[in-house]
Residue, then its C-alpha position, 0 to 999 in steps of 0.5 A: x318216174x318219181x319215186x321215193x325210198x323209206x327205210x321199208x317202202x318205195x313210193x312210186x307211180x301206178x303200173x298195170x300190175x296194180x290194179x288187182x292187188x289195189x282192188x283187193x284193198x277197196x273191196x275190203x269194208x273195213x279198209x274203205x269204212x273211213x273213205x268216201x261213202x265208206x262202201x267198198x269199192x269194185x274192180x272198175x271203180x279202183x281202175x277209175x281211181x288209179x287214172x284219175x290219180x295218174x291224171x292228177x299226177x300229169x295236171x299238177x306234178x302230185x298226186x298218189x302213190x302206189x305205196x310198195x314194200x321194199x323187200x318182196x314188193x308187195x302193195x301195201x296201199x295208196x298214199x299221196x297228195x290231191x287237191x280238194x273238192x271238198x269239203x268247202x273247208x279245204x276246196x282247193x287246198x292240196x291234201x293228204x291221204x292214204x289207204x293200206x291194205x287191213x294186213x299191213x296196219x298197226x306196223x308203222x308203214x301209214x306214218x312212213x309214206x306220209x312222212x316221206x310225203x310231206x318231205x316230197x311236198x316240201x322238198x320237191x313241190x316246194x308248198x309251204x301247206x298241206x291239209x288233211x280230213x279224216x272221220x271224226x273217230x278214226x283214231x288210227x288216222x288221228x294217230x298218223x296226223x299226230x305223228x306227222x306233226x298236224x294240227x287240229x284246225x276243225x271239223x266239218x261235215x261230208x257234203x255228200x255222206x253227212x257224216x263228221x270229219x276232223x280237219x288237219x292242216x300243216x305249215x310246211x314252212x316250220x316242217x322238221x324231217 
């Protein structure tokens, strides 16, 4: 089982007992304004995420990962690797992101597992390219890409929403931890 350990949090795969404390998360509309069609997301819809995330897992050696923190063992989120579908401007290319639950935002823990992301890609998938979309606007997520050292390639349009997206991309090849 992969699993990875911060300072604060493990990253590690999907178990049973997530699927209440992740679809809490989702149903949140705050949490879920900046993903997909920005509408929350029900009990089944969040199960269909983690078998898809856990399916990509198994197909390409990453995927998402059940974001913990270290002392009580709380989920805080999801963060991890995905290749993507869309939009055109990065089909195919294997991507960055994440999602933490409203309470645990504004503490560090997004910069955290998405560092520790990149240092898996690296390290352990051996890519040398990450890419990263966000809405246009999302300063928090703008804040974490900054941190993490990506860097502004473009934007493009949601192919199925229409609204903006900010593109990010990283060379890992010139990645410092």
């Amino acid at each position: 089982m992969t699993e990875i350990r911060t300072p604060r949090l493990v990253l590690r795969r999907w178990l049973d007992d997530d699927l209440l404390p992740l679809s809490e998360i989702h149903a949140d509309p705050v949490v879920m304004q900046g993903i997909g069609d920005g509408r929350p997301r029900s009990l089944d819809q969040t199960a269909e995420d983690i078998e898809a995330w856990e399916e990509e897992w198994d197909e390409e050696g990453f995927g998402m990962f059940a974001v913990e923190l270290l002392g009580s063992g709380e989920l805080a989120g999801a963060v991890g690797l995905s290749v993507a579908d869309a939009p055109a401007e990065i089909a195919g290319q294997v991507v960055i992101s994440w999602r933490l639950g409203r309470v645990f935002w504004g503490q560090g823990y997004a910069s955290e597992a998405a560092h520790a992301t990149l240092e898996f890609a690296v390290q352990d998938r051996g890519l040398d390219r990450v890419a990263a979309v966000c809405r246009a606007g999302d300063r928090a997520s703008l804040n974490v890409l900054d941190k993490l050292g990506m860097e502004a390639e473009g934007t493009a349009q949601h192919p199925v929403h229409g609204h903006d997206l900010a593109v990010y991309g990283i060379d890992l090849t010139q990645y410092q931890e």
